[in-house]
C-alpha positions as CSV (number, residue, x, y, z in Angstrom):
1,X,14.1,13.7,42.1
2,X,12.6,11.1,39.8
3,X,13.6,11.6,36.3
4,X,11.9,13.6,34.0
5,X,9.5,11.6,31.2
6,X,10.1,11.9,27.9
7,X,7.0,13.2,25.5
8,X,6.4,10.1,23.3
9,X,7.1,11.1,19.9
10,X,4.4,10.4,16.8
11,X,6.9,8.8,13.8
12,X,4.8,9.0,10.4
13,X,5.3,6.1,8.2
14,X,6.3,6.4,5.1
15,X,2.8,5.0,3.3
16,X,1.1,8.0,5.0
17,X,3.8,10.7,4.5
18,X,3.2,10.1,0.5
19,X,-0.6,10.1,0.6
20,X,-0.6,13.6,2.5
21,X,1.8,14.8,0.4
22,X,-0.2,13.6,-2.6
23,X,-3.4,14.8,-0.7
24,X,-1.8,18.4,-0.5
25,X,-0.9,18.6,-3.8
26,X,-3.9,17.1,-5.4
27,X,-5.8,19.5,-2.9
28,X,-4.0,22.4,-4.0
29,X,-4.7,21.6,-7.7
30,X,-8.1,21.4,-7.1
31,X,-9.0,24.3,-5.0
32,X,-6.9,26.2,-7.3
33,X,-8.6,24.9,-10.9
34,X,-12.3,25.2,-9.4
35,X,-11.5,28.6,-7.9
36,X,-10.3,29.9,-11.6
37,X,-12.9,28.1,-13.0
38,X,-16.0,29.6,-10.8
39,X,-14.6,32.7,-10.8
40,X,-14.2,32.8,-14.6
41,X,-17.7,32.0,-14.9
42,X,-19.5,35.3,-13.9
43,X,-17.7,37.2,-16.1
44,X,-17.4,34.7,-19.3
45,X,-21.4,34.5,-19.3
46,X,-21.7,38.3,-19.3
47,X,-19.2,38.9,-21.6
48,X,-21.4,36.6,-23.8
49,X,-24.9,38.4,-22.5
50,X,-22.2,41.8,-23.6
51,X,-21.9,40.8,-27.0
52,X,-25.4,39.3,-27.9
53,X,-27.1,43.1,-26.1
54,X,-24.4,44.7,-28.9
55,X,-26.1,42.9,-31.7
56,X,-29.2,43.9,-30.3
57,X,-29.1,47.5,-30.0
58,X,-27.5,48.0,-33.0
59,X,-30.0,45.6,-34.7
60,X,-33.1,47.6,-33.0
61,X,-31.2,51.2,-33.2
62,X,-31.6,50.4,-37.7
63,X,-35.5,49.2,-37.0
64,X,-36.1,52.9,-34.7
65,X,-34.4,55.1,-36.8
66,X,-37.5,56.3,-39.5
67,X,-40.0,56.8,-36.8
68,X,-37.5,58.8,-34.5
69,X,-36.8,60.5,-38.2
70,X,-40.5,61.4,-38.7
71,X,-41.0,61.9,-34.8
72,X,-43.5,59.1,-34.4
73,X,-41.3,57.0,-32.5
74,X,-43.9,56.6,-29.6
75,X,-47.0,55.5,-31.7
76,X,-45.2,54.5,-35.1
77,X,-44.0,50.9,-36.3
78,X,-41.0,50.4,-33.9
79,X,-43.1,50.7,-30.6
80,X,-46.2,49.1,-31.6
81,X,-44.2,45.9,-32.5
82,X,-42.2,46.3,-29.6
83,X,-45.2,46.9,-26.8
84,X,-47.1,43.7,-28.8
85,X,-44.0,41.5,-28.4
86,X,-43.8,42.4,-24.4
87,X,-47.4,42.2,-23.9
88,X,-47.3,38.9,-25.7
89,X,-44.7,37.5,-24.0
90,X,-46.1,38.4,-20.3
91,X,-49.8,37.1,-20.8
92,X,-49.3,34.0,-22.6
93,X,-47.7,30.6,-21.7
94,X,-46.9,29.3,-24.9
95,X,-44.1,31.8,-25.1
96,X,-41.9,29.7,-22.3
97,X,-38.9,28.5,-23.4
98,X,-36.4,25.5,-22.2
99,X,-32.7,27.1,-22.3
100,X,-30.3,24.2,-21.3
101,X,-33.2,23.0,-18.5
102,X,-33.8,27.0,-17.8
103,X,-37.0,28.1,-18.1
104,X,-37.7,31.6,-19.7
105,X,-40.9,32.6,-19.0
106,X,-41.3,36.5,-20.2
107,X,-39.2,39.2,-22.0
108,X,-36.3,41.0,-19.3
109,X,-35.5,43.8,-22.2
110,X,-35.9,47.3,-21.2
111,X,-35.5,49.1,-24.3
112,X,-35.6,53.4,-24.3
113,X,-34.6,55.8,-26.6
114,X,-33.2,59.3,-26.3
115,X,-32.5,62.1,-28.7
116,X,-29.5,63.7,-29.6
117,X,-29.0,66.2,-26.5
118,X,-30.0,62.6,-24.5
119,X,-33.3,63.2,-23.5
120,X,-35.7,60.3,-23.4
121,X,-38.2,60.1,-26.1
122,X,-39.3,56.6,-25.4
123,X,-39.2,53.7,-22.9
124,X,-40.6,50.4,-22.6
125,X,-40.9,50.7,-19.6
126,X,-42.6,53.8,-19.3
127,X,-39.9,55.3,-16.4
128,X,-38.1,58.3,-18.2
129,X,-39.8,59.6,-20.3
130,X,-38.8,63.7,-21.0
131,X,-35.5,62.7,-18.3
132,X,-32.1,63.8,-19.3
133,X,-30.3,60.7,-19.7
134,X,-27.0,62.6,-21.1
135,X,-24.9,62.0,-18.3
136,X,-25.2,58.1,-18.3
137,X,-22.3,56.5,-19.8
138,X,-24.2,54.7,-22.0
139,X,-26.4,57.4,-24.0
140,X,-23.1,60.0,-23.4
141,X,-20.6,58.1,-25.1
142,X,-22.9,57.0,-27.7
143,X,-24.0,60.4,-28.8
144,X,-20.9,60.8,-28.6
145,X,-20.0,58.1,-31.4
146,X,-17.9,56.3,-29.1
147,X,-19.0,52.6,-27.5
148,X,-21.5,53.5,-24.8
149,X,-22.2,50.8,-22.0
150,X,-22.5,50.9,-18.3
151,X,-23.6,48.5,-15.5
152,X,-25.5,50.1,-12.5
153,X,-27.2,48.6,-9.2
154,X,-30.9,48.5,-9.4
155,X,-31.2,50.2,-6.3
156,X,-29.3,53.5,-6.4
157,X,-26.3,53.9,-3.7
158,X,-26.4,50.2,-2.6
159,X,-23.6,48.3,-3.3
160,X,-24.9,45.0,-3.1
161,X,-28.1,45.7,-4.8
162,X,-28.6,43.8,-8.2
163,X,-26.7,45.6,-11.7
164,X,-28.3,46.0,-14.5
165,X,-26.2,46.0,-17.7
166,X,-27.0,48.9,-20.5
167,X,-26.0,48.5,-23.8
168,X,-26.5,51.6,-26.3
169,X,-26.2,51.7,-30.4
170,X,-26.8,54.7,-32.2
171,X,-29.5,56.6,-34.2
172,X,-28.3,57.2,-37.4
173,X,-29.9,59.8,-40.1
174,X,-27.1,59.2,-42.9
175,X,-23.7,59.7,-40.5
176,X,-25.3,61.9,-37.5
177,X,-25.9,60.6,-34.7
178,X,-29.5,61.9,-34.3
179,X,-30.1,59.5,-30.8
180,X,-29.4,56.5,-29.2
181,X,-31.4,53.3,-28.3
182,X,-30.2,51.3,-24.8
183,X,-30.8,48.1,-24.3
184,X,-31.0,47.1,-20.7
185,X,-31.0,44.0,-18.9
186,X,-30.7,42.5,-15.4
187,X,-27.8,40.9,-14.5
188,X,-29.7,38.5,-12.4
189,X,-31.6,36.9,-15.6
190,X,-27.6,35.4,-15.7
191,X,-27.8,34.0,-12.3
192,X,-29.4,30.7,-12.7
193,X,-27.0,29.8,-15.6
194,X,-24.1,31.1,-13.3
195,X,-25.4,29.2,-10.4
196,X,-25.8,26.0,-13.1
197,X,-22.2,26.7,-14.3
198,X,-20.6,26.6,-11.2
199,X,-23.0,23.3,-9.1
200,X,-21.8,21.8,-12.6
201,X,-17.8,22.1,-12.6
202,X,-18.4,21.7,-8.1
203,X,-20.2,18.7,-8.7
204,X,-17.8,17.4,-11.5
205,X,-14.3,18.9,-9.6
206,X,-15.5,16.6,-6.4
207,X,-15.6,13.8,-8.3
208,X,-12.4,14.2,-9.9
209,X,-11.0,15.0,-7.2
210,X,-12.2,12.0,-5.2
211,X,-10.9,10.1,-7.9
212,X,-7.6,11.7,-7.9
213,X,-7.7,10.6,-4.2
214,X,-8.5,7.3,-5.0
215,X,-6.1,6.8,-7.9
216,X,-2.8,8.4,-5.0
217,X,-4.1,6.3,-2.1
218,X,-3.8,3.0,-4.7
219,X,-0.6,4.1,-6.2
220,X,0.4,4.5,-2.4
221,X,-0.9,1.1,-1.4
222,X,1.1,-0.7,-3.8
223,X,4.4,1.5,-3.6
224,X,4.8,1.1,0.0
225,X,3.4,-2.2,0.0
226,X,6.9,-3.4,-2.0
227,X,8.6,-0.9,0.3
228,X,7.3,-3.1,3.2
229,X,8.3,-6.1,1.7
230,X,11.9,-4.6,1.4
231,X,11.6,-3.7,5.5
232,X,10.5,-7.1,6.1
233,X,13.2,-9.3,4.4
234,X,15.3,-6.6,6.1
235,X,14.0,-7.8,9.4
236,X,13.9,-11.2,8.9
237,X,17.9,-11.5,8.0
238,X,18.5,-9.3,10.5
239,X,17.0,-12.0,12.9
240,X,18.8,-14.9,10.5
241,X,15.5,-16.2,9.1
242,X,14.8,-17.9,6.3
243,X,13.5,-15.5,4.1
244,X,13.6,-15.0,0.1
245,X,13.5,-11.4,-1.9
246,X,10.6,-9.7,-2.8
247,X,10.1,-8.9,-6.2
248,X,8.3,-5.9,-7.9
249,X,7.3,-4.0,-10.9
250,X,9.1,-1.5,-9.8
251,X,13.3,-1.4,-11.3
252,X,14.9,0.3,-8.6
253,X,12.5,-1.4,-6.1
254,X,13.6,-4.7,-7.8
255,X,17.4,-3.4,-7.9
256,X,17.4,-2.6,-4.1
257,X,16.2,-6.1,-3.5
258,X,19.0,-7.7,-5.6
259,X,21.2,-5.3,-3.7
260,X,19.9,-6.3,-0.1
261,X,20.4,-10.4,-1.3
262,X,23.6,-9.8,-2.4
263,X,25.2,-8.3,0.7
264,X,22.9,-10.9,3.4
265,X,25.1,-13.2,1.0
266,X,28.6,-11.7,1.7
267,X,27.7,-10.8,5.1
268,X,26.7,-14.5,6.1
269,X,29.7,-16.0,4.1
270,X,32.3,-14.1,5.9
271,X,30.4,-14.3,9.2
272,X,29.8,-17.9,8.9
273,X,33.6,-19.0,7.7
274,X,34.6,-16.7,10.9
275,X,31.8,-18.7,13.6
276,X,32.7,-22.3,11.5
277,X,36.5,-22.0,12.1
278,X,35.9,-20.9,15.4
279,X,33.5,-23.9,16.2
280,X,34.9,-26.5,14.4
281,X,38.7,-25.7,15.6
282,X,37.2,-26.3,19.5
283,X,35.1,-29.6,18.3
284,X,38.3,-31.3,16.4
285,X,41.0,-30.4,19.2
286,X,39.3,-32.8,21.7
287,X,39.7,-36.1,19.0
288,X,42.7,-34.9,17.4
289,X,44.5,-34.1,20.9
290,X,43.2,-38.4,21.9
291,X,44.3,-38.9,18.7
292,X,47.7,-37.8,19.2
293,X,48.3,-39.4,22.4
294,X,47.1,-42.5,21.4
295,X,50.2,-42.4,18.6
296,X,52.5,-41.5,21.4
297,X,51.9,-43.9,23.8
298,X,51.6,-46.7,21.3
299,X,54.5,-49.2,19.9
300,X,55.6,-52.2,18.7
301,X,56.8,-53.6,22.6
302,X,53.4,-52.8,23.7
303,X,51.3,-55.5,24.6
304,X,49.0,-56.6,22.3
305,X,45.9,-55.9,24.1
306,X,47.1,-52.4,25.1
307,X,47.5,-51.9,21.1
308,X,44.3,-52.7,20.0
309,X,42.4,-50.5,22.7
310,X,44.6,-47.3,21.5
311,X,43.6,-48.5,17.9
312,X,40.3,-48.9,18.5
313,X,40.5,-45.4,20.1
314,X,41.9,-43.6,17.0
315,X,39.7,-45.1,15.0
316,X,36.7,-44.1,16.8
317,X,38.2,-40.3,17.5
318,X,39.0,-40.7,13.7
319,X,35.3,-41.2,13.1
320,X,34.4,-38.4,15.0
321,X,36.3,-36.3,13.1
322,X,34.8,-37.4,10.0
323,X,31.2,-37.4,11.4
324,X,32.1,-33.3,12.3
325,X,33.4,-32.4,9.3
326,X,30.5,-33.9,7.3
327,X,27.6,-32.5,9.4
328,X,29.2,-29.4,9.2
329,X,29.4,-29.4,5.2
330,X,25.7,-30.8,5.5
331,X,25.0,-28.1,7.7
332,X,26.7,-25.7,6.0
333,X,24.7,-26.1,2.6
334,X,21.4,-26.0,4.3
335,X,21.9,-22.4,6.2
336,X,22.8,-21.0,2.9
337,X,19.4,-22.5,1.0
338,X,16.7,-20.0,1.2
339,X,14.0,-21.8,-0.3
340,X,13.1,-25.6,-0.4
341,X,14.7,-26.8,-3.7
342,X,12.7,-30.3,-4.2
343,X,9.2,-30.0,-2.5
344,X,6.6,-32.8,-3.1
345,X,3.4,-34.0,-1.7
346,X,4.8,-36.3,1.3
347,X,2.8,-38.7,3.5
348,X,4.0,-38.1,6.7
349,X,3.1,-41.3,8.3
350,X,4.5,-43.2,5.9
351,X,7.6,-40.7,5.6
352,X,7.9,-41.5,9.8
353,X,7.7,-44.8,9.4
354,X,10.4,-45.4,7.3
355,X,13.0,-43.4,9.9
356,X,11.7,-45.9,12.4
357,X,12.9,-48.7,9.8
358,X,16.4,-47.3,9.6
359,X,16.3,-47.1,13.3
360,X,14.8,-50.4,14.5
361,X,17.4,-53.0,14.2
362,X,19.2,-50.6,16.9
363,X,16.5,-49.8,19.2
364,X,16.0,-53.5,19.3
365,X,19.1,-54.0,21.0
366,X,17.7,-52.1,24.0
367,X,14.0,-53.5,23.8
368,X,13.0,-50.1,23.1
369,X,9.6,-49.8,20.4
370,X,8.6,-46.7,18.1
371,X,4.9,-46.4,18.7
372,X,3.5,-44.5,15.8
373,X,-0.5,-43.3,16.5
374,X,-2.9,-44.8,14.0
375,X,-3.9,-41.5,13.5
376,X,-5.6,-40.7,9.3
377,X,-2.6,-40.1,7.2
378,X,-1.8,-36.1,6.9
379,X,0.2,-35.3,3.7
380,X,1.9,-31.8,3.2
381,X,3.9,-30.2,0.5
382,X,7.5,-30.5,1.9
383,X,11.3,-31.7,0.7
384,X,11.0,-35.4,1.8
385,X,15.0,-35.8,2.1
386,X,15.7,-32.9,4.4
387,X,12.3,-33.2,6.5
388,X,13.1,-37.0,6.9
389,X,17.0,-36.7,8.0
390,X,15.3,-34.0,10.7
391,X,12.8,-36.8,12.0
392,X,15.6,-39.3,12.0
393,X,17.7,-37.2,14.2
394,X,15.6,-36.1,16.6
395,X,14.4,-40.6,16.9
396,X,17.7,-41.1,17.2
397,X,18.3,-38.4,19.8
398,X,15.2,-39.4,21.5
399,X,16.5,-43.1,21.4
400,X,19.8,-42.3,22.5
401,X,18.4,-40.6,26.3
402,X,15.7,-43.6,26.4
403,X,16.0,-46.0,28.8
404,X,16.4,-49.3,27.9
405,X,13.1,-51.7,27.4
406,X,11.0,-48.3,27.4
407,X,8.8,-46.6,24.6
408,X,8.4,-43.6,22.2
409,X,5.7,-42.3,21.2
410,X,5.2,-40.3,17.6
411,X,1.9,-38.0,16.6
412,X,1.0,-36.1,13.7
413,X,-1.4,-33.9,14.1
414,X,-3.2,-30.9,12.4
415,X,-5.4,-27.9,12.9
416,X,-6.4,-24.9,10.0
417,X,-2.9,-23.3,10.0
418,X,-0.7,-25.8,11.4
419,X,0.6,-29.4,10.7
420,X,2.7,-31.0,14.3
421,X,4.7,-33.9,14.4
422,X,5.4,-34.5,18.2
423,X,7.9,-37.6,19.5
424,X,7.9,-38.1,23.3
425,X,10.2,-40.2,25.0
426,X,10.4,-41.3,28.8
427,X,13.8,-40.2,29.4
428,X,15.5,-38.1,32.4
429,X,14.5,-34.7,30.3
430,X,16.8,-31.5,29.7
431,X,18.4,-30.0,32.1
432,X,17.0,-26.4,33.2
433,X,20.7,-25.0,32.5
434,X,20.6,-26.4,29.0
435,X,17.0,-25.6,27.6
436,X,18.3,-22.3,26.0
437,X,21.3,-23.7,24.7
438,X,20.4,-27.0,23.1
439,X,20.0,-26.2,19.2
440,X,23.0,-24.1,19.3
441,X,26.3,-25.6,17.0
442,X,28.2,-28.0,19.3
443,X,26.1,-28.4,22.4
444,X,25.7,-31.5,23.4
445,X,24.5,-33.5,26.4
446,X,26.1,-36.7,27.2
447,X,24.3,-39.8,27.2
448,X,22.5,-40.8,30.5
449,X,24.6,-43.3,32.6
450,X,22.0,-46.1,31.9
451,X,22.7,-45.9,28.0
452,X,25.8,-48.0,25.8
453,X,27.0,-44.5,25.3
454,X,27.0,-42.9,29.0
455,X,28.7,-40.1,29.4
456,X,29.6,-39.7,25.6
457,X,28.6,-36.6,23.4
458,X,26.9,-36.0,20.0
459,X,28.7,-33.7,17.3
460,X,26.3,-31.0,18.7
461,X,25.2,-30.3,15.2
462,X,22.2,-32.7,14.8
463,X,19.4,-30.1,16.9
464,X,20.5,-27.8,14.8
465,X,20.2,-29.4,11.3
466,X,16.6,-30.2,12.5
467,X,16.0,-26.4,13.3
468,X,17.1,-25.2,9.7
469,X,15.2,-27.6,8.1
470,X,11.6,-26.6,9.9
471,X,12.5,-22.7,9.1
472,X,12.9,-24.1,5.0
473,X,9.2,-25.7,6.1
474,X,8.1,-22.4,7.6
475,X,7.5,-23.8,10.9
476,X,10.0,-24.5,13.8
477,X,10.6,-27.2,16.4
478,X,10.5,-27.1,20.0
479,X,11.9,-29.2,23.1
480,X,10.0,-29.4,26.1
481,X,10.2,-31.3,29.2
482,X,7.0,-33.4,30.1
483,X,6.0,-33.1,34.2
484,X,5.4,-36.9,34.0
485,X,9.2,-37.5,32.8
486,X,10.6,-37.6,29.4
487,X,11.0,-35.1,26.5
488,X,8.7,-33.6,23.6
489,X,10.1,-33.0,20.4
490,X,7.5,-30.8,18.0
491,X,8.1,-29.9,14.5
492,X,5.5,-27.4,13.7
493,X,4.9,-27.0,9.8
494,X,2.7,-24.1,8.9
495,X,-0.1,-25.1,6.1
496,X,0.0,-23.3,2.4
């Protein structure tokens, strides 16, 4: 039975769990503040329609009282004012008005009066006259001296028919309440400042809202942008690259940087003493161990000749001692630096050429020649000490597995990103066995049997000193063999 597959499972990152978390909340704000808003809307502009009909019942009830007094309420002062002012405001067009961009065009008052047992005695309208009116709430509870108002749909029975709001004041003759007057209006003469109201806060809650989106998906951006920079310096010691802390804004951010420094710090020095002991006990026991044997077998009855080859052997294992011990501290230094500490503009060419110098006098022994291309000069910003000892060990290496009266060749090249230094010489190559292992501590190849050092090994240490120094450049190096014979050395320096 083949094994069952497992569902791949979707892992949210961090910068995306924040903005939906922001998103729902800002969301929830929103949907909650334009709800209350709208809603509040309906019934804030009627209460204000409420109070400005109270004002003008009572107002009108005071102008209708004499003629309902004298009975003359139909044909006396009150209603010929009244029909004038609605007549005048349906037939002419002067009478439109501009109410915050709302047009009014005509009078929506329906005004009607009724005596004190509620029966109509006059209507604007012209719809109830001589109807008993006593059971509305509006004409009961006034005759009643009590605050009479009542909302009812336009069609009877139907629910969602449009209201119409009545407002009653009473008819006074001294204190009795001889009548009441109603002032009615349509609900729906509200609508288009409702409807204004509410596009208004819509329109203007979308754009905040938008905003608010735009503000959290920033504030997002740049938290988790320093919380990525934290995840990769984490990375890049965890890999033991040359990498320095990030720095924010942010205290804690910065604190937990600070923290993460300070334990790659403790964490290499212990792991490094342990790896350095353990590498530099195995390189010194071979010279110590010749050493040692070279002191016992020597004395004073010993032929002379037979002296000075075991002195010239301590001394030489004696050297190698000393060579170790100072590549080591050199090495040592440089694995701990994190940044370049002396950077300058350096001509390469000229940088090149004077490793060669140092190198000359030795590879003229052989008959072997540097060939450096006349290539433009190429100048980079780089630590001129540390990048030179790197180029002067890998000429010496490449001079050391040359054959004699042969050549190597030096390039410097460059593209948009990248600067390469490439030296090629026409040795026997690296071994398949040993191309993964050659920059680590130690290793070493002896010297080709056609070489004054056949069959003698390096400190092991010099491949590696060049490697540490290209990751302080940002670049690396690289050792290839070449199909035609020889080896490629490239130090690859990565542009500002």
């Amino acid at each position: 039975m083949k094994p069952a597959l497992k569902k791949p499972i979707f892992k949210m990152n961090i910068s995306l769990k924040i903005f939906l978390g922001y998103f729902v909340l800002v969301g929830l704000a929103a949907w909650f503040v334009l709800t209350l808003f709208v809603e509040e809307v309906k019934p804030g502009v009627r209460q204000a329609m409420e109070d400005t009909l109270v004002d003008t019942a009572s107002i009108l009830a005071e102008l209708a009282a004499e003629d309902v007094k004298s009975g003359r309420i139909n044909d006396g002062s009150f209603a010929k004012g009244l029909n004038q002012y609605l007549a005048g405001s349906r037939s002419s067009s002067k009478n439109v008005v501009n109410i915050w961009g709302i047009q009014k065009q005509a009078a929506d008052y329906r005004i009607y009066i009724t005596d004190q047992k509620g029966i109509v005695i006059f209507d604007s309208a012209n719809l109830a006259l001589g109807q008993d009116y006593s059971k509305w709430n509006d004409v009961y509870l006034t005759l009643k001296g009590r605050y009479g108002v009542r909302s009812s749909p336009v069609i009877a029975g139907d629910k969602n028919s449009d209201t119409i709001m009545y407002i009653a004041a009473p008819i006074k003759d001294g204190k009795a309440i001889i009548g009441s007057l109603t002032v009615a209006k349509p609900n729906r003469a509200l609508l288009p400042f409702i409807e204004r109201a509410q596009a208004k806060i819509i329109r203007w809650g979308a754009l905040l809202f938008v905003l608010s989106i735009a503000i959290g998906a920033l504030f997002t951006w740049r938290f988790t942008r320093k919380i990525n920079a934290l995840r990769d310096y984490a990375m890049h010691v965890a890999k033991g690259d040359k990498a320095d802390p990030p720095t924010s804004s942010n205290d804690e951010l910065t604190d937990l940087a600070h923290a993460m420094q300070t334990m790659r710090s403790e964490l290499d020095g212990k792991q490094y003493v342990q790896d350095s002991v353990q590498h530099l006990t195995h390189e010194l026991k071979s010279p110590i161990t010749a050493i040692l044997g070279a002191l016992e077998l020597i004395s004073p009855k010993m032929p002379l000749a037979n002296q000075t080859h075991f002195l010239a052997q301590i001394k030489t294992q004696s050297q190698r001692v000393q060579t170790i011990i100072q590549n080591m501290l050199g090495l040592a230094s440089l694995e701990h630096q994190q940044q370049l500490q002396h950077v300058s503009l350096v001509n390469l060419n000229d940088l090149i050429q004077t490793q060669i110098n140092l190198l000359n006098s030795k590879a003229a022994q052989r008959n072997i020649r540097f060939l450096l291309a006349a290539n433009p000069p190429i100048s980079t910003q780089a630590d001129a000490f540390l990048l030179g000892q790197a180029l002067y060990n890998l000429l010496e290496n490449a001079l050391d597995f040359s054959a004699d009266e042969s050549h190597i060749e030096i390039y410097v090249t460059e593209n948009t990103q990248q600067i390469h230094i490439a030296i090629r010489d026409n040795g026997t190559g690296i071994p398949d066995y040993a191309l993964t292992k050659i920059f680590d501590k130690f290793y070493s190849l002896p010297r080709p049997a056609n070489t004054p050092n056949a069959g003698q090994k390096s400190t092991g240490l010099g491949l590696n000193f060049v490697q540490e120094v290209a990751k302080l450049h940002s670049g690396s190096v690289t050792l290839n063999n070449q199909i035609d014979g020889g080896v490629i050395a490239t130090i690859a320096l990565n542009k500002a």
